[in-house]
C-alpha positions as CSV (number, residue, x, y, z in Angstrom):
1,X,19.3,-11.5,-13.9
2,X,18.1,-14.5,-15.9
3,X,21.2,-16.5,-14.1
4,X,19.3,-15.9,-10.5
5,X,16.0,-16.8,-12.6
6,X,16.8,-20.1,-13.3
7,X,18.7,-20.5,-10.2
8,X,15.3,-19.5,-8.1
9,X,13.2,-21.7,-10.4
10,X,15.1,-24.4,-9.8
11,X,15.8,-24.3,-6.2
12,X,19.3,-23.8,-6.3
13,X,21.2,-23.7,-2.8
14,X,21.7,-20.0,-1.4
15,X,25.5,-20.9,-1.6
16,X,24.5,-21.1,-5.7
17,X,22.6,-18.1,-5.5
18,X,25.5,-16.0,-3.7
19,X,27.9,-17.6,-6.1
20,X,25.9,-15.7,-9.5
21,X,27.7,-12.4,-9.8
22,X,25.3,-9.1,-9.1
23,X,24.7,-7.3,-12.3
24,X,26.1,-3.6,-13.3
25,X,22.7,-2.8,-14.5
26,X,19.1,-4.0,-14.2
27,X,16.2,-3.3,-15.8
28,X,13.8,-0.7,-14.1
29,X,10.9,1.6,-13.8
30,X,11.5,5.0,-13.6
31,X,10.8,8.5,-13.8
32,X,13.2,11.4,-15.1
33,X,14.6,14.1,-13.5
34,X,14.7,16.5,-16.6
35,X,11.0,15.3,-17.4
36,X,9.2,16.7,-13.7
37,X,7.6,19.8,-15.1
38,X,6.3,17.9,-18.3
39,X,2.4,17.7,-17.0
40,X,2.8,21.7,-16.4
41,X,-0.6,23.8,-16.6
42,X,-2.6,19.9,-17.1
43,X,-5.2,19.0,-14.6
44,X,-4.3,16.0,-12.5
45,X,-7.1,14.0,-14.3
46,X,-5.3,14.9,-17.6
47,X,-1.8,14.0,-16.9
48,X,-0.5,10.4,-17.9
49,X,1.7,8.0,-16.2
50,X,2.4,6.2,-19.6
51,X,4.4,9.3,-20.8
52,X,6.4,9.7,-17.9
53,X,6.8,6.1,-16.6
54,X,10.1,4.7,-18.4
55,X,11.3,1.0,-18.3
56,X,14.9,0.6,-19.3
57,X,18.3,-0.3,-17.8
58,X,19.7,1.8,-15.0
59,X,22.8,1.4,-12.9
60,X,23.2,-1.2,-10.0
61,X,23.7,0.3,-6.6
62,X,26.7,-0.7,-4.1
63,X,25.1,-2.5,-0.9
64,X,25.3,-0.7,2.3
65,X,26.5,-3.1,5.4
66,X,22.7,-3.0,6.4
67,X,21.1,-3.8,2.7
68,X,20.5,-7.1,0.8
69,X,20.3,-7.2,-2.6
70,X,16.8,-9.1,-3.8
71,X,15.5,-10.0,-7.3
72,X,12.1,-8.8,-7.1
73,X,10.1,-11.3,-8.6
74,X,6.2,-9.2,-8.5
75,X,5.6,-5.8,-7.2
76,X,2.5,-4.0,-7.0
77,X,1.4,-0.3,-8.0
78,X,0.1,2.0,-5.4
79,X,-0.8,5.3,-5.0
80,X,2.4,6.8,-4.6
81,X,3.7,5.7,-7.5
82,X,0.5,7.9,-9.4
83,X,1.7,10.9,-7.4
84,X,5.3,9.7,-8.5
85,X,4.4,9.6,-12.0
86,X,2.3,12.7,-12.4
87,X,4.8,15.1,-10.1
88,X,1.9,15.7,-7.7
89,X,2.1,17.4,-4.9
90,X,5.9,17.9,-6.2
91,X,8.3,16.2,-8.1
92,X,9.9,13.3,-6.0
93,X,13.3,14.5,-7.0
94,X,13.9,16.7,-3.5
95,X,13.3,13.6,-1.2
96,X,15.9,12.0,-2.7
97,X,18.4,15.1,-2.4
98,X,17.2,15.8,0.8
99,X,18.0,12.0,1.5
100,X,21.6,12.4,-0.2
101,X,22.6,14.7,2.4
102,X,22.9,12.4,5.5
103,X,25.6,10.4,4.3
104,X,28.3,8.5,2.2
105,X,25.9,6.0,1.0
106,X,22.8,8.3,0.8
107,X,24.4,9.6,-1.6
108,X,23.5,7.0,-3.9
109,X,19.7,7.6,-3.8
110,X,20.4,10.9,-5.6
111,X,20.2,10.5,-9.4
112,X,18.8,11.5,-12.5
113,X,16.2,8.9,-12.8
114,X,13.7,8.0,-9.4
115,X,13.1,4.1,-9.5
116,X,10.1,3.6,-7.9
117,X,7.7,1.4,-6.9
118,X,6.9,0.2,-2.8
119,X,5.6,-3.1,-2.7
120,X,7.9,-6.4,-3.6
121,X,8.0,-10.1,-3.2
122,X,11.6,-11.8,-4.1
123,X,14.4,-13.5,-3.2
124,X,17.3,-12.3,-1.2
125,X,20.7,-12.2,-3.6
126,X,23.2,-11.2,-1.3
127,X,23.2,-9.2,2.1
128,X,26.0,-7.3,3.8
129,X,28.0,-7.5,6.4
130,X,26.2,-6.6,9.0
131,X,23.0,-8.5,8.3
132,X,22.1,-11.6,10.8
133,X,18.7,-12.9,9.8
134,X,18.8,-13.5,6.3
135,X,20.3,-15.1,4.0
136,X,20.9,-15.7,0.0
137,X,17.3,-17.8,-1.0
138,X,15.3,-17.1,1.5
139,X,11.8,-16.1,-0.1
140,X,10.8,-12.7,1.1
141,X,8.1,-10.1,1.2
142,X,9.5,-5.8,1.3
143,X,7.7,-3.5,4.0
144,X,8.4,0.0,2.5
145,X,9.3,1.8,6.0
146,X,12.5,3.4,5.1
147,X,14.3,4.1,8.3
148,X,17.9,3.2,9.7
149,X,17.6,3.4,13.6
150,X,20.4,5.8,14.3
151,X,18.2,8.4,15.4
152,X,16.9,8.2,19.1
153,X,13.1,9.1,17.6
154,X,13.0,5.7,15.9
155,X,12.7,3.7,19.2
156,X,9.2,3.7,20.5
157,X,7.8,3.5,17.2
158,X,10.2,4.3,14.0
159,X,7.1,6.0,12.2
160,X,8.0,8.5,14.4
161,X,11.8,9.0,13.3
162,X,12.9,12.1,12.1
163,X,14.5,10.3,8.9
164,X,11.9,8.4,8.3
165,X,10.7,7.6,5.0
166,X,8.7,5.5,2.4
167,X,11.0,3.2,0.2
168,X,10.8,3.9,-3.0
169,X,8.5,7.1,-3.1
170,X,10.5,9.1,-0.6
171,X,13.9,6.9,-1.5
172,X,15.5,5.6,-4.6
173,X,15.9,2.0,-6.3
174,X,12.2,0.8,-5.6
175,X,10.6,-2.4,-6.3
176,X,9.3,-1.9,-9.8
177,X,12.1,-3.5,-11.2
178,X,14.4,-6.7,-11.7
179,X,16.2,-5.9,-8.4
180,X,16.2,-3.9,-5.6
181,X,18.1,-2.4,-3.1
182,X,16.5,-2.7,0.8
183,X,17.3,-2.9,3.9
184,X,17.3,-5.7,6.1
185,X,14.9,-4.4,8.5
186,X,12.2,-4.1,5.8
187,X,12.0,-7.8,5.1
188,X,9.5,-10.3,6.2
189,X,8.7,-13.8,4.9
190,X,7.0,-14.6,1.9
191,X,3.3,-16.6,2.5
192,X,4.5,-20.1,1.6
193,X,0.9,-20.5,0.2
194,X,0.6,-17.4,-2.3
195,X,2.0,-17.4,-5.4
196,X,4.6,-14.4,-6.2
197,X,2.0,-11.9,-7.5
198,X,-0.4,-12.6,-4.7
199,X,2.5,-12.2,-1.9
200,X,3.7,-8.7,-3.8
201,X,0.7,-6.8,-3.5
202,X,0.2,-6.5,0.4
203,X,3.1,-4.7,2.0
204,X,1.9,-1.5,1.7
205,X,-1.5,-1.3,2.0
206,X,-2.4,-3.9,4.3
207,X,0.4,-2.6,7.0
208,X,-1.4,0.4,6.6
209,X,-5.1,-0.9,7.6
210,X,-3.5,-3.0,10.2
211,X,-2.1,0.1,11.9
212,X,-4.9,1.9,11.3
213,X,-7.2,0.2,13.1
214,X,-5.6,-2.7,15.0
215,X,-2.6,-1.3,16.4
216,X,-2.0,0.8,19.4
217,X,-1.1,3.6,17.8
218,X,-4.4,3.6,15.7
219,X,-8.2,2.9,16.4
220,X,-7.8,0.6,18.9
221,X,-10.9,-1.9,17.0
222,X,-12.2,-4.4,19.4
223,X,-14.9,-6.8,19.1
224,X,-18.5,-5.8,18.6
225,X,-16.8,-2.1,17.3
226,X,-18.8,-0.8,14.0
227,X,-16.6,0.6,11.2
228,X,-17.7,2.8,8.0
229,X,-14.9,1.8,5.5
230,X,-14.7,4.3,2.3
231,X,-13.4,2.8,-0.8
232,X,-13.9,-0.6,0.8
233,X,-13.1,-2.5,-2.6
234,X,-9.9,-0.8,-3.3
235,X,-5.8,-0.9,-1.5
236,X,-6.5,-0.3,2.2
237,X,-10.2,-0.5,2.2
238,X,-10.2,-4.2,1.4
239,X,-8.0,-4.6,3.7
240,X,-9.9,-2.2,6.6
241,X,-13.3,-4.9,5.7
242,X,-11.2,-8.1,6.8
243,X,-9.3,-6.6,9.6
244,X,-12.6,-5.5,11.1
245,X,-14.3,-9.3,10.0
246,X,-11.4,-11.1,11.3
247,X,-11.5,-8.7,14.8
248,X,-15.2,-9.5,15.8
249,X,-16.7,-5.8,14.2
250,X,-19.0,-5.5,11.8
251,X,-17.6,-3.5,8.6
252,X,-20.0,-0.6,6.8
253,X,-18.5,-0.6,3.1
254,X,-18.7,3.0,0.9
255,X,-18.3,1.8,-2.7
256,X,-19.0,3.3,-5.9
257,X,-21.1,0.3,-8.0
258,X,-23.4,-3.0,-7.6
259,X,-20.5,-4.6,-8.6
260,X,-17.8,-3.6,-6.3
261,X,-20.7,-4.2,-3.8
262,X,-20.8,-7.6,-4.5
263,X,-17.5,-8.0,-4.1
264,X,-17.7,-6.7,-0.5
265,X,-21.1,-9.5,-0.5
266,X,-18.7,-12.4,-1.4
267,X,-16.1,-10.9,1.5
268,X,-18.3,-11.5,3.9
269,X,-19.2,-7.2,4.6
270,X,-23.1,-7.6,4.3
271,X,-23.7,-3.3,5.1
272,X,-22.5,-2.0,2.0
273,X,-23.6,1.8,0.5
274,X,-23.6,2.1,-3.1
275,X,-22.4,6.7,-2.7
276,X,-23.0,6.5,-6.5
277,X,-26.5,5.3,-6.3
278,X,-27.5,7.5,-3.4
279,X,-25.9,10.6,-5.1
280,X,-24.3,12.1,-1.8
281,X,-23.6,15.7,-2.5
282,X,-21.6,16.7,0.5
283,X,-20.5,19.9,-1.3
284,X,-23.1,22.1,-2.5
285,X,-20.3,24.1,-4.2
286,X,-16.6,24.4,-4.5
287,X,-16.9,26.3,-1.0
288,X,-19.9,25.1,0.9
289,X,-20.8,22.2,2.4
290,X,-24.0,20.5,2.9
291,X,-25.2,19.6,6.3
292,X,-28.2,18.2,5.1
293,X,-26.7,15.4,2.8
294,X,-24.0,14.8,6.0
295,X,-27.4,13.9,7.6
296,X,-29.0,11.6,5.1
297,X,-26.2,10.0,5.2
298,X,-26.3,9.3,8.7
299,X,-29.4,8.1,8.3
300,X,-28.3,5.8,5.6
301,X,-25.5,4.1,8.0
302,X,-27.7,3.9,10.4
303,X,-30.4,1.9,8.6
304,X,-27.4,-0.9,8.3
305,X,-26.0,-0.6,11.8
306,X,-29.1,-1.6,14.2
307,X,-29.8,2.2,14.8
308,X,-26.7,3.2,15.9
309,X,-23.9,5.9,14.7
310,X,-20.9,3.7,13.8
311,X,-18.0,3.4,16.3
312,X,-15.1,4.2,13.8
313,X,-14.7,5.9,10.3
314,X,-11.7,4.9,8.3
315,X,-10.9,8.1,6.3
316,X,-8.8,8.4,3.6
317,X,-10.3,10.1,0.6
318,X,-9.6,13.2,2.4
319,X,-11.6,16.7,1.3
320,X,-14.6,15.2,-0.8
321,X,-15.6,13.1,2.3
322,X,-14.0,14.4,5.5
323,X,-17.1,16.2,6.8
324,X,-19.4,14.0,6.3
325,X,-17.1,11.3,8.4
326,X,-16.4,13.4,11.4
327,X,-20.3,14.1,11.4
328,X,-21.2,10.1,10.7
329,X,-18.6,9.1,14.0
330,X,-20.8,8.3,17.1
331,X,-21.0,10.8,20.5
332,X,-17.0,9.7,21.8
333,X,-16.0,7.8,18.4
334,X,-13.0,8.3,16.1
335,X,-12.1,9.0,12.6
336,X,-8.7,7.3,12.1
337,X,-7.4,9.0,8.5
338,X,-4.2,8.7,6.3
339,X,-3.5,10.1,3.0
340,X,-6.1,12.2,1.1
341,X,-6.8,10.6,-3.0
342,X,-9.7,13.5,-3.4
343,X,-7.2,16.7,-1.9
344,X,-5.2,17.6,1.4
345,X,-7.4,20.6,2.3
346,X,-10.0,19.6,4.7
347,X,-13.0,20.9,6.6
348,X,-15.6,19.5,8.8
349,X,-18.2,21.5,11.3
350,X,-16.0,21.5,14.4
351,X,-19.2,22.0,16.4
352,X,-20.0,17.7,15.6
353,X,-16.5,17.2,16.5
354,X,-15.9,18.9,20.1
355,X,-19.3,19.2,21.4
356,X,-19.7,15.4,20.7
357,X,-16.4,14.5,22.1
358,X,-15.0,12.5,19.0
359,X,-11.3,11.8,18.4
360,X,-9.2,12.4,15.1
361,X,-6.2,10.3,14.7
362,X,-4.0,10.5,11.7
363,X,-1.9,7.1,10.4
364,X,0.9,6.5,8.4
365,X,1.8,3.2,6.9
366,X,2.9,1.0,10.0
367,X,6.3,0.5,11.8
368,X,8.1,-2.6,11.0
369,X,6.4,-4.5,14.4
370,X,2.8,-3.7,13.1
371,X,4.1,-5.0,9.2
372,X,5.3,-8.5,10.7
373,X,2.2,-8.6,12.2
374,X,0.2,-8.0,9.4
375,X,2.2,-10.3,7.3
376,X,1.6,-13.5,10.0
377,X,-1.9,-12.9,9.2
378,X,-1.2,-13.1,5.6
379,X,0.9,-15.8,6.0
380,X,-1.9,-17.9,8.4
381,X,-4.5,-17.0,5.6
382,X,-6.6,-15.3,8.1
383,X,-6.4,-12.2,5.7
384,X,-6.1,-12.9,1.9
385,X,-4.5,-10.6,-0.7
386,X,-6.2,-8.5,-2.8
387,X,-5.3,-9.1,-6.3
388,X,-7.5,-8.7,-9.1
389,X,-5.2,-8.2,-12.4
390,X,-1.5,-8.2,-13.0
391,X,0.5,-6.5,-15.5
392,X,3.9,-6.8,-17.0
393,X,6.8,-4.2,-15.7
394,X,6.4,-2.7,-19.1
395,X,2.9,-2.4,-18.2
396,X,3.3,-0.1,-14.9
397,X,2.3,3.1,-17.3
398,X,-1.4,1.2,-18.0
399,X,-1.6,0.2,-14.6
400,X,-1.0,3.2,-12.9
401,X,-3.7,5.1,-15.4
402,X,-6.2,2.6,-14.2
403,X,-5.5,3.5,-10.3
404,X,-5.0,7.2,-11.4
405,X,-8.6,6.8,-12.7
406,X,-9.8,4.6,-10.3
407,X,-10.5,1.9,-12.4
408,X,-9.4,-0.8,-10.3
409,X,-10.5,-2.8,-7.3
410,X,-8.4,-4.3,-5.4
411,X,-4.6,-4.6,-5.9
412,X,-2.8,-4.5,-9.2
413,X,0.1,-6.8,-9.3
414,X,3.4,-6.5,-11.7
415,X,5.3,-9.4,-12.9
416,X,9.2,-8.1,-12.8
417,X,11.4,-11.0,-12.9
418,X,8.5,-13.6,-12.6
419,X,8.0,-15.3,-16.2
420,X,4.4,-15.9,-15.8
421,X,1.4,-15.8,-13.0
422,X,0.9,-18.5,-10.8
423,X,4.5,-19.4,-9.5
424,X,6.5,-19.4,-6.6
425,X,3.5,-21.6,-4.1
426,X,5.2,-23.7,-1.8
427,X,2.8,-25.2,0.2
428,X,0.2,-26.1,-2.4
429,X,-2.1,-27.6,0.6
430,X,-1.8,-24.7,2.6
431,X,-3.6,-23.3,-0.1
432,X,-6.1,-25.9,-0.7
433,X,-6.9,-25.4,3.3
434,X,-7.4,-22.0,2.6
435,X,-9.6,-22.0,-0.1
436,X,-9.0,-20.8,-3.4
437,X,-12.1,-18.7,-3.3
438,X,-11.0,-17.1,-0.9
439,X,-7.7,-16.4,-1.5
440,X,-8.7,-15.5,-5.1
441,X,-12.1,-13.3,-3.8
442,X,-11.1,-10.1,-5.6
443,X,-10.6,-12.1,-8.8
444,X,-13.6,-13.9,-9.5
């Protein structure tokens, strides 16, 4: 790999890049087979991705006629690599037999270790024969939507494919690591302005918000539309406050500190809630809910919002919060939800939802049309990435813990083959157009 390193440094030709023989092995992030009932009887809190997180050499892949081979030069965490790492809700182990069973070169996903990781910025290596768009050199962003096209489900929108999946959570040979197996359909081009940390972080999570509440197959956001935004300093809340600034709507941000408020301040989201400070208890107990703290809530959002219940809630927390957001949804609005950080089990007062006409829409990540989209954006620097530290690959045990424990705002990058932070801009006055404020908001 340090062959393609100093080639990429030093703009070789992509006839020099497809020139440097592929590895046998690589070095990755993984976690082991014989290892998934290690956290056994722990609380989630309590278990620790440093002890299960390895970072050693595994085995190179072949390349499927549909794949490319790409160094990965900065990858991200996110929060399926915690789940990964902690064996929560299960071990990760069955989607990748499960996977192994639909042929030849499925096969290869099934191993011992799980390499994981679902965000990457790179450069293509070598693609195979029946890839047309890309090329070795060409400087790319990974969208993790894992899904091959065969199927007749994947063609009015492939999130809906029966063999869909999320690449490197639900697949093998993710982008923690030197290299990376994908397939052609999940690249897009890196932002020329960005270095490779910055470009690395944003697959995931800000496809996800896109879809969410852009997209066709979300919320439908137009101008003038009012959104309550939970978590709105970390992944796909960040994200959710400049999708709904650069649409015309006027973001409500749910954050946990003065500080992370005035990060959503400098953003440009003036309606922030501090939920710490106020001291919501929307459970009075393990088993009961509390109506009357849904309601001083309400009141809360609507001392920010010119009287009015908010147009859209962007759920994601799940059972901690999923009452009071189906109650805080205007008469006809919509809660648009995906995943669930505080637990899958959720309950709300059905009587606010049908008698009030509101709509519940569930999301997840975004189909390859919706991630080019959001990458334009990205790429245009009308949305900016959310960095706001960066770890080495033999840091991705720390760095999970911190998003495990929701330490972290933002985006946590991970150098891989990258020497240092701050490489890989090509337009340098793109950037300076930009801003570096704002490009570097989540930093300062």
């Amino acid at each position: 790999m340090e062959q393609f390193l100093d080639a990429i440094q030093s703009g070789a030709s992509s006839d020099d890049i497809a020139n440097i023989p592929i590895p046998e092995s690589y070095r990755g992030c993984f976690v082991k087979r014989d290892e998934a009932d290690m956290f056994e009887g722990l609380d989630s809190w309590d278990k620790d991705p440093r002890k299960s997180l390895h970072v050693d050499e595994v085995r190179t892949p072949d390349l499927a006629p549909d794949e490319v081979y790409i160094a990965v030069m900065a990858s991200s965490i996110n929060f399926n690599t915690v789940w990964t790492s902690i064996f929560e809700p299960m071990p990760t182990f069955g989607f990748l037999d499960r996977l192994a069973r639909e042929s030849d070169w499925a096969k290869r996903h099934q191993r011992d270790e799980h390499i994981v990781g679902s965000d990457a910025s790179g450069v293509v290596l070598r693609v195979g024969s029946a890839v047309r768009n890309w090329k070795p050199g060409d400087k790319i962003t990974v969208q993790c939507n894992h899904v091959d096209g065969q199927d007749h489900t994947a063609h009015n929108d492939s999130m809906m494919a029966n063999n869909q999946r999320i690449w490197g959570f639900e697949t093998n040979f993710g982008g923690l690591a030197d290299l990376s197996v994908v397939r052609a359909n999940q690249l897009m081009p890196k932002p020329t302005h960005l270095t490779w940390e910055e470009s690395a972080v944003n697959g995931l999570c800000s496809s996800t918000s896109y879809r969410m509440l852009v997209s066709d197959n979300g919320a439908r956001m137009k101008q003038g539309d009012s959104v309550l935004i939970w978590g709105a300093t970390g992944g796909i809340g960040g994200y959710a406050v400049q999708y709904v600034l650069n649409g015309g709507g006027r973001p409500i941000g749910v954050v946990s500190s003065p500080e992370r408020a005035e990060i959503l301040n400098r953003m440009g989201c003036e309606a922030v809630i501090d939920r710490r400070a106020a001291n919501y208890q929307f459970w009075s107990d393990e088993h009961t809910q509390d109506e009357s703290e849904w309601r001083r809530f309400g009141k809360d959002i609507r001392g920010l919002n010119d009287g009015e219940d908010v147009d859209i809630v962007f759920e994601h927390p799940g059972r901690s919060t999923m009452g009071a957001s189906v109650f805080a949804a205007k008469r006809g609005g919509t809660i648009i939800t995906c995943a669930a950080t505080s637990g899958y089990m959720v309950e709300f007062d059905n009587r606010h939802f049908w008698m009030k006409l509101k709509k519940l829409l569930s999301s997840h990540f975004a189909n390859y049309s919706e991630s080019w989209a959001a990458n334009k954006l990205l790429c245009e620097g009308k949305i900016q990435p959310l960095l706001t530290d960066t770890y080495t690959l033999d840091g991705v045990g720390e760095a999970s813990l911190a998003v495990h424990h929701n330490k972290a705002e933002g985006k946590l990058g991970v150098l891989c083959l990258a020497p240092g932070e701050g490489l890989g801009i090509d337009d340098p006055e793109r950037r300076a157009a930009i801003g570096e404020d704002k490009i570097t908001v989540f930093r300062s």
